[in-house]
C-alpha positions in Angstrom: 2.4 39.0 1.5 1.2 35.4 0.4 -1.5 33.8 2.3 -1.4 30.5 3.8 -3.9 28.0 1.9 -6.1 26.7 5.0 -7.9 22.9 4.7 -9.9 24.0 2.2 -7.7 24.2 -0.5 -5.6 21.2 0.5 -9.0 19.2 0.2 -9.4 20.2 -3.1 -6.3 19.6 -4.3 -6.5 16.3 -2.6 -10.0 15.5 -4.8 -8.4 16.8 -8.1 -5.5 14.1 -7.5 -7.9 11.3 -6.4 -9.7 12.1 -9.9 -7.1 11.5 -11.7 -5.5 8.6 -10.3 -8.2 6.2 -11.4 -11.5 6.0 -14.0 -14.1 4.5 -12.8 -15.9 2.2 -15.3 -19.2 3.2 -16.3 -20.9 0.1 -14.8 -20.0 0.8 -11.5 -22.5 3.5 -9.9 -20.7 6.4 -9.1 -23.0 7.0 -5.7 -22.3 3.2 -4.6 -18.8 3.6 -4.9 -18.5 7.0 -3.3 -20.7 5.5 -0.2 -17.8 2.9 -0.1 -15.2 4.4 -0.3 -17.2 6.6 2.6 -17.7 3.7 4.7 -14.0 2.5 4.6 -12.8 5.9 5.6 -14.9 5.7 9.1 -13.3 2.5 9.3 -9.8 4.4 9.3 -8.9 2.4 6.3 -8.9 4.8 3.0 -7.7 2.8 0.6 -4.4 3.6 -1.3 -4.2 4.3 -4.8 -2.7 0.9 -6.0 -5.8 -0.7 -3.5 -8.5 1.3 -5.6 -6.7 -0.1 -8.9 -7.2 -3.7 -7.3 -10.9 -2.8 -6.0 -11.6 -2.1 -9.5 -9.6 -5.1 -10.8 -11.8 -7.1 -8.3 -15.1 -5.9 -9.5 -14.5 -6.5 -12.7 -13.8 -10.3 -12.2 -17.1 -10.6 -10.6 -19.3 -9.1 -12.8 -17.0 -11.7 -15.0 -17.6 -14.3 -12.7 -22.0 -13.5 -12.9 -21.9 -10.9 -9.6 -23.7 -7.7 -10.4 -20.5 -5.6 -9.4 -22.7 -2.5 -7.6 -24.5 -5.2 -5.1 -21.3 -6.5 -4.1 -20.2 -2.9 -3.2 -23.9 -2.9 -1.2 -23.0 -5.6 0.7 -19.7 -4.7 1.7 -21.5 -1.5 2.9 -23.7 -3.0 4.2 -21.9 -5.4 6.6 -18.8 -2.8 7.1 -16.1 -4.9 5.0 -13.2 -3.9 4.2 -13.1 -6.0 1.1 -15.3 -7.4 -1.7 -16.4 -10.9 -1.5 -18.8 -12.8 -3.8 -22.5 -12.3 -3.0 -24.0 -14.6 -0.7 -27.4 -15.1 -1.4 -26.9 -14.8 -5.0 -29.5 -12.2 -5.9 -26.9 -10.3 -8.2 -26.6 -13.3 -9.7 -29.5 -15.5 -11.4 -32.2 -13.2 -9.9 -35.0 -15.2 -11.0 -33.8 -18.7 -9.4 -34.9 -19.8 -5.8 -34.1 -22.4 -3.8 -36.1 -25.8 -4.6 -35.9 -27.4 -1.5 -35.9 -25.5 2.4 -34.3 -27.6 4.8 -36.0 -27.7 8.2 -35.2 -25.2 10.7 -34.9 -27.8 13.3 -34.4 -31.4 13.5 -36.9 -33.5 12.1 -37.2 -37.8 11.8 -37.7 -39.1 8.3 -41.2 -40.0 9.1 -41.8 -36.6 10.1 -41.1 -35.1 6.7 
């Protein structure tokens, strides 16, 4: 008499194929990108094998492009995205930089400054 497999196995058949579908670079932390890939499930939006190829694809043009590839993963997190988008305040980028010059918060007259 064979025995029906229950959820269990068909998860872990599902995380052996996932596994081999894609290697993930070593300078991408295996954590952030599990938490991401987390985070886009809740959002009922699992990426598809060919998407995961072009997440990866993506993240390596940033960190090409100066973008410290694991902080953009943070801040999609972070803010729920979908996507990966270049870092907005630049920290991942020239760390050490700050801004020269604040702007007022609210309207000032020449004089004033």
């Amino acid at each position: 008499m064979m025995e029906k497999e229950g959820k269990g196995g068909e998860r872990e058949r599902e995380k052996e194929k996932e596994s081999k579908l894609y290697i993930l670079p070593d300078w991408i932390d295996k954590q952030t990108w599990k938490d991401f890939l987390e985070m886009r499930k809740r959002l009922r939006a699992s990426p598809t094998d060919k998407a995961i190829q072009l997440l990866i694809k993506d993240l390596e043009n940033f960190k090409a492009g100066g973008d410290d590839p694991n902080k953009v993963l943070e801040q999609s997190i972070a803010n729920s995205w979908r996507g990966l988008f270049p870092l907005k305040d630049k920290k991942g980028r020239d760390a050490g930089q700050s801004n020269p010059r604040k702007l007022p918060t609210r309207y000032t007259r020449p004089e004033e400054l």
